[in-house]
N, C-alpha and C positions, 0 to 999 in steps of 0.2 A: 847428575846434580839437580837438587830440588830447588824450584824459587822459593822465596818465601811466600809466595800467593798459593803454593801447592802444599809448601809444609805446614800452611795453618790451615788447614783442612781447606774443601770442598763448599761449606758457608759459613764460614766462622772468622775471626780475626781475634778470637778469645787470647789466644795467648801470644797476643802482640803486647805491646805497654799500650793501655789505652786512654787517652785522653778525654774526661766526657765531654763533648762541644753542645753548646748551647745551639739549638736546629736554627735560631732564626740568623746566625752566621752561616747557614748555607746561603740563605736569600740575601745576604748583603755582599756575598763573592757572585753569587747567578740571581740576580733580579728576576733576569727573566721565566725563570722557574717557579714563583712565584704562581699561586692560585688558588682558588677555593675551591677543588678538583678534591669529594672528597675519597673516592680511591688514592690518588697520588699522595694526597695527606696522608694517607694508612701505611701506603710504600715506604714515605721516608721515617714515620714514625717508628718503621720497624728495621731502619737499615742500621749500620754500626758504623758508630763514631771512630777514628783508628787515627793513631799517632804511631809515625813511624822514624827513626834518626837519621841521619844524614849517612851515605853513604853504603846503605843496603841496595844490594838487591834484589827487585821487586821481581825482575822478571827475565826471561834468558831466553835463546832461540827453542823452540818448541816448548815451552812451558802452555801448559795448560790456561787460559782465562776464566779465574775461576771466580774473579770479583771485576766491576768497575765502579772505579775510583771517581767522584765529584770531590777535585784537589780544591782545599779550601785555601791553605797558605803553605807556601813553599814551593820547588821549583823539582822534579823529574827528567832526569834526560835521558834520551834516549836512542840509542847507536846501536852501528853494524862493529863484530870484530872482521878484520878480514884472516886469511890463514897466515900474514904471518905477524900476525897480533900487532896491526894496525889499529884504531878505533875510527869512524866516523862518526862523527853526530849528525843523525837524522832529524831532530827536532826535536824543542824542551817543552815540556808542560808546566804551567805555571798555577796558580789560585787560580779560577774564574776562567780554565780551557778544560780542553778534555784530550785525550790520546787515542789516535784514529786506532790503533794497533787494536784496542781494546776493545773498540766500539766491535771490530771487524771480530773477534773472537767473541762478542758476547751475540752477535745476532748470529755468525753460522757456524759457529763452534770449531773459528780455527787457530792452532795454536801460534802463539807468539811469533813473530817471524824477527825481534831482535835484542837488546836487554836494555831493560829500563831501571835505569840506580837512583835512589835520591840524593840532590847534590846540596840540601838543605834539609834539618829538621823538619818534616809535614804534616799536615793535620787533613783530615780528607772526614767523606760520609761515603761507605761500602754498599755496593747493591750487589746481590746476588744475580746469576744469571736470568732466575724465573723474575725476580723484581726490577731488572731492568726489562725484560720483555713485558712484563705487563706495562713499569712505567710507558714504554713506548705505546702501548695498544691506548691506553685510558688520557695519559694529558699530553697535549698539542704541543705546550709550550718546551715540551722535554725534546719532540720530536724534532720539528723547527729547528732548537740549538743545535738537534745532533747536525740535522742539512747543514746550517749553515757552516758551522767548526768544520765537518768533514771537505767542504768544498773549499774554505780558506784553507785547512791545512794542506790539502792537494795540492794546491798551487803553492805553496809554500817548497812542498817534496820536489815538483816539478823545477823551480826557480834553484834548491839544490843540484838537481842533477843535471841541469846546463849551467850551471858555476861549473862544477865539476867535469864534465865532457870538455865545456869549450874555453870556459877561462884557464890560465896559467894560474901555477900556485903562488907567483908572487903577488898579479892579482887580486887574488882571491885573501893572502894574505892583509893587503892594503884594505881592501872592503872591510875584513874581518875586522880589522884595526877600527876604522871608521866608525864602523856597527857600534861597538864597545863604548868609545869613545861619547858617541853620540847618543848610548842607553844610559851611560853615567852623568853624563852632564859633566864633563872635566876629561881632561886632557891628559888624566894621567890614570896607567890602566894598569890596575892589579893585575896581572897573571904571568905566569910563568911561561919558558919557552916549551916545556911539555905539554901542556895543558892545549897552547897553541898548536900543536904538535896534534892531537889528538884530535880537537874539533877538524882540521884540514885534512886529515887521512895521510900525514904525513909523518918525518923521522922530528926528533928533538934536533940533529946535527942539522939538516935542511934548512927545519925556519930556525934556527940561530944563524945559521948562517946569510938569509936572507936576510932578516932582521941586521945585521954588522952591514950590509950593504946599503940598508935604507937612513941607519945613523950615517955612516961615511957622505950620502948623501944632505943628510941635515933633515933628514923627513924627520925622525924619531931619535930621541935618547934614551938609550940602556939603563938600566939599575938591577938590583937583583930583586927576583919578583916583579917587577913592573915597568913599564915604557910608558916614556912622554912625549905625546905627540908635541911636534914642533909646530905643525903649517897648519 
C-alpha cells in the first residue's frame, strides 16, 4: 500500500488539488521563521503550496518520507494500529507545529514508523528532503524550531506512554474527558464513543461502558454523539 506522499512522486505534490497560498501565511502560522536569510528565502520560494482534504492518508508504517510538511492550517493525527486493529494516538499536528516522525525521516532517511491521516481540510508549504537539509545548514531560526518542537514533543510521547503503562483506562478516560472539555471551552463535548475508543487504545463496548458508569455516577450525561460534563 502506497501513501500518498509516495504516490505523488519523490518531489512533487503536482497532482494533489493545490491551493496557491500566499508565503507570507507561512510567517503568520511560524514567526519565528521569519528572516532575511537570503538562501532560506530561495528555499521557501521554491517549495510547494499543497491542499490536502480531510481524511486521507498521508502516511503509513514504513512509508518512505519523502516531503516535510510546514502545516499551516488544519490538524494531522497521528497513530499506532495495533494487530488487532486497535488504533492509538500518538500525537496531533496542528497549524504552527511540526511532526517529529518527519523531521526523523528527513535528516536520516528512516521510514515512517506509524500513519498520519488528516482529520481536517489542510493547507501546508512542502520541502523536499534536499530543501529541508539545506534549510537546516543555512537559517538558525528553522533549526531552533526544530530543537525546541522535537524536545516538547518528546516529553509529550513520554507523558503518553506513563498515562498508558501506569494509569487505568477509566482514568485516563476522565483526563481525556477533561482535556476536551477544557480545549473547547464548554462542557459539552462532541464525540462519539468510537472515536473515544480509538484515541485510548481501547474497544467502543469498554468506554461505553465506562462512560454509563460515570452518568450513573452524575459525573457526565449521554447524548448521541456527545457528552456533558456535569462537575
Amino acid at each position: 500500500m502506497e501513501s500518498l506522499f509516495e504516490a505523488s512522486g519523490s518531489n512533487s505534490f503536482t497532482d494533489l488539488p493545490v491551493e496557491q497560498l500566499v508565503k507570507t501565511d507561512l510567517y503568520q502560522t511560524y514567526p519565528c521563521l521569519e528572516g532575511s536569510n537570503e538562501q532560506w528565502n530561495n528555499i521557501i520560494s521554491q517549495a510547494t503550496d499543497i491542499s490536502i482534504p480531510a481524511g486521507t492518508i498521508l502516511m503509513h508504517p514504513g512509508s518512505a518520507c519523502m516531503q516535510f510538511m510546514l502545516l499551516i492550517d488544519g490538524c494531522v493525527r497521528v497513530y499506532q494500529q495495533t494487530p488487532s486493529d486497535r488504533e492509538v494516538t500518538l500525537y496531533r499536528t496542528h497549524g504552527g507545529e511540526l511532526c517529529v516522525l518527519s523531521v526523523n525521516g528527513m535528516m536520516k532517511q528512516k521510514n515512517f514508523g506509524a500513519f498520519a491521516k488528516t482529520e481536517t481540510d489542510i493547507t501546508a508549504v512542502a520541502l523536499s528532503r534536499d530543501q529541508f537539509l539545506q534549510a537546516m545548514a543555512v537559517h538558525e531560526p528553522f533549526r531552533e524550531f526544530m530543537l525546541i518542537s522535537l524536545t516538547s514533543r518528546f516529553h509529550n510521547v513520554l507523558e503518553l506512554m506513563e498515562e498508558t503503562v501506569f494509569e487505568s483506562l477509566d482514568t485516563r478516560l476522565i483526563c481525556m474527558l477533561a482535556r476536551l472539555s477544557k480545549e473547547n471551552n464548554n462542557n459539552l463535548i462532541q464525540i462519539t464513543h468510537e472515536k473515544l475508543a480509538r484515541e485510548l487504545g481501547s474497544t467502543r463496548e469498554v468506554i461505553s461502558r465506562l462512560l454509563k458508569v460515570l452518568e450513573r455516577q452524575g459525573c457526565i450525561k449521554l447524548g448521541r454523539g456527545e457528552i456533558h460534563i456535569l462537575i
